[in-house]
C-alpha positions in Angstrom: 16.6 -38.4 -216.5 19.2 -35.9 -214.8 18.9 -35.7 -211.3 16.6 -32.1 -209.8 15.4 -31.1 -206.6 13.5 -28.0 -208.4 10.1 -29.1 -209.4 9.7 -26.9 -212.3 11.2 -29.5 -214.3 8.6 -32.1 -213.3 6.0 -32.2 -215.7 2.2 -33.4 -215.2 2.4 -38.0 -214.9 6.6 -37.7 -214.0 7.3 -40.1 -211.9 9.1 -39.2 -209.1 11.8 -40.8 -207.4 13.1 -39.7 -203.9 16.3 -41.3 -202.5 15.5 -42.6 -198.9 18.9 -43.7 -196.6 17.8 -47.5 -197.4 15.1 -47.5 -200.3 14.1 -45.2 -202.8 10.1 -43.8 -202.1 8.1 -43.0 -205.6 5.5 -40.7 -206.5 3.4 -39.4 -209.5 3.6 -35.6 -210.2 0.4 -33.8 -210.3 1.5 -30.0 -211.0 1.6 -27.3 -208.9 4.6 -29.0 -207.2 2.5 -31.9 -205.5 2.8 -35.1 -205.7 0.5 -38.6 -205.0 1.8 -41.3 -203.1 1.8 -43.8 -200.6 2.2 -43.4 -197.0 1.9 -46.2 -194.0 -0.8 -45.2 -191.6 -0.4 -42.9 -189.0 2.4 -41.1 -190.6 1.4 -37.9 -190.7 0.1 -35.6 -193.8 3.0 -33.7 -195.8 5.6 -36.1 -193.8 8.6 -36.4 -195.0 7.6 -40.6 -195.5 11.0 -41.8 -194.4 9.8 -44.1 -192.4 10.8 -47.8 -192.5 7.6 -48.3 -190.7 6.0 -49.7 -194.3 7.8 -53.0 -193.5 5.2 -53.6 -191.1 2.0 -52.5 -192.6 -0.4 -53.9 -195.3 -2.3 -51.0 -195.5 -1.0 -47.7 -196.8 -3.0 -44.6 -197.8 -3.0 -42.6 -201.0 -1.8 -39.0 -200.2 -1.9 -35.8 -202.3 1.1 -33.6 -200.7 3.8 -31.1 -201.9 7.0 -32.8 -203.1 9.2 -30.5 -201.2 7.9 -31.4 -197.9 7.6 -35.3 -198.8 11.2 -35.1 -200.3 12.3 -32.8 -197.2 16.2 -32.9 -197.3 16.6 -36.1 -199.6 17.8 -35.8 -203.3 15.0 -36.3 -205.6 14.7 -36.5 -209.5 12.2 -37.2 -212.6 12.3 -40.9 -213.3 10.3 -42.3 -215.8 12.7 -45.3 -215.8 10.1 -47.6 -218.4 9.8 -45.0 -221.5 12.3 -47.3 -222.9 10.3 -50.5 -223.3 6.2 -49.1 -222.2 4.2 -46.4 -223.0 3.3 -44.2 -220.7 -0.6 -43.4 -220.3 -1.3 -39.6 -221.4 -0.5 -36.8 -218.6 -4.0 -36.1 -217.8 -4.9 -39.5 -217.7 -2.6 -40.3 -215.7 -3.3 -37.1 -213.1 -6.7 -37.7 -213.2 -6.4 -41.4 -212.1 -4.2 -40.5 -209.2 -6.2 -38.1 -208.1 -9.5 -40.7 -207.8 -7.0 -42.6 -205.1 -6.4 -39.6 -203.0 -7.7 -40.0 -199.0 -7.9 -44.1 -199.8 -6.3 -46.4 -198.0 -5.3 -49.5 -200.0 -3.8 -53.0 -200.3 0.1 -52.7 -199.4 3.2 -54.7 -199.2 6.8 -53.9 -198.8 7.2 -56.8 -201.9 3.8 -57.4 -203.8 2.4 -53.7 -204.2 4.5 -50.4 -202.9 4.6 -47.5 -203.6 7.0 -47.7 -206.8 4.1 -50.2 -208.0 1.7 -47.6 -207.6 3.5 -45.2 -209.7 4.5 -47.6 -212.5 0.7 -48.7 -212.3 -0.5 -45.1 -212.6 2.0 -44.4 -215.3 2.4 -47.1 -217.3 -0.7 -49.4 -216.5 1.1 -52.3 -215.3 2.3 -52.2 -211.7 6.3 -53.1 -211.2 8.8 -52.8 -208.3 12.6 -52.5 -210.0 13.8 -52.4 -206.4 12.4 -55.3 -205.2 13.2 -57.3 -208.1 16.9 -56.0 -207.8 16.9 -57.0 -204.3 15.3 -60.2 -204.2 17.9 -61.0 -207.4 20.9 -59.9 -205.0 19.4 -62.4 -202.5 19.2 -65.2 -204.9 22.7 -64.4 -205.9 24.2 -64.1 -202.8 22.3 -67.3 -201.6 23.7 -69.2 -204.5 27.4 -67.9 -203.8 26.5 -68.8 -200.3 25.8 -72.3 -201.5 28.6 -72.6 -204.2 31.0 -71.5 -201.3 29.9 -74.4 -198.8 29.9 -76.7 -201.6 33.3 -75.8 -203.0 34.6 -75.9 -198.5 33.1 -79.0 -198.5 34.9 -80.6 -201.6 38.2 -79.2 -199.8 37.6 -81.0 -197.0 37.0 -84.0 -198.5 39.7 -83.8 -200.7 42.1 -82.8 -197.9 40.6 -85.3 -195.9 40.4 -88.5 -197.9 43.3 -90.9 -197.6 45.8 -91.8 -201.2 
């Protein structure tokens, strides 16, 4: 969906995605230009959630705050990224299961169950995390070039090394 930092084209169960300097944060849109989310603890209410202070928590509560200030000065758009291949719960339902979260604080990790796994889970019914199985693909790829490229120096050096 085109990218929008005016919330009157966010419509009641969008998911939200915010671009963060180093991850992207995710929300569900409740009308009235609020969103619910995640936040670590200790961050305070209608914070900008910026933070890379989640890396270090398993705990995170579920917050009900306007997406303006949680988006602050970051881009943000409607993303509802699985229409293609899940269908989405009904708006209401969707609003009013958010909404039972709100105040809670709840199981978290960075890998297993962030925020983007909230939203999905909201949405869609089934919790997923596209950026953490992007990155932990990009490690596996770049630990297998790693290992292709010591393999490939090592079979130079035995070839440059061995006696004809």
């Amino acid at each position: 969906m085109a990218s929008t930092n005016d919330d009157h084209n966010a419509k009641l169960g969008d998911m939200i995605e915010i671009f963060r300097s180093v991850y992207h944060h995710w929300g569900v849109y409740v009308g009235n230009g609020y969103i619910i989310h995640l936040v670590p603890p200790g961050e305070a209410r209608g914070a900008s959630s910026g933070s890379l202070m989640s890396v270090a928590t398993d705990k995170a509560y579920v917050r009900k705050d306007q997406l303006s200030r949680v988006a602050g000065t970051d881009r943000w758009r409607v993303n509802n990224k699985l229409h293609s291949c899940q269908t989405p719960n009904p708006a209401h339902v969707i609003a009013k299961e958010a909404h039972k979260w709100v105040d809670k604080l709840i199981k978290y990790g960075i890998v297993s169950y962030n925020c983007e796994h909230f939203a999905t889970e909201l949405r869609y019914g089934t919790a997923s995390s596209s950026q953490v199985s992007e990155t932990l693909t990009a490690i596996a790829v770049g630990a297998g070039v790693g290992v292709g490229v010591a393999g490939v120096g090592l079979l130079v050096a035995e070839v440059l090394g061995s006696p004809h």
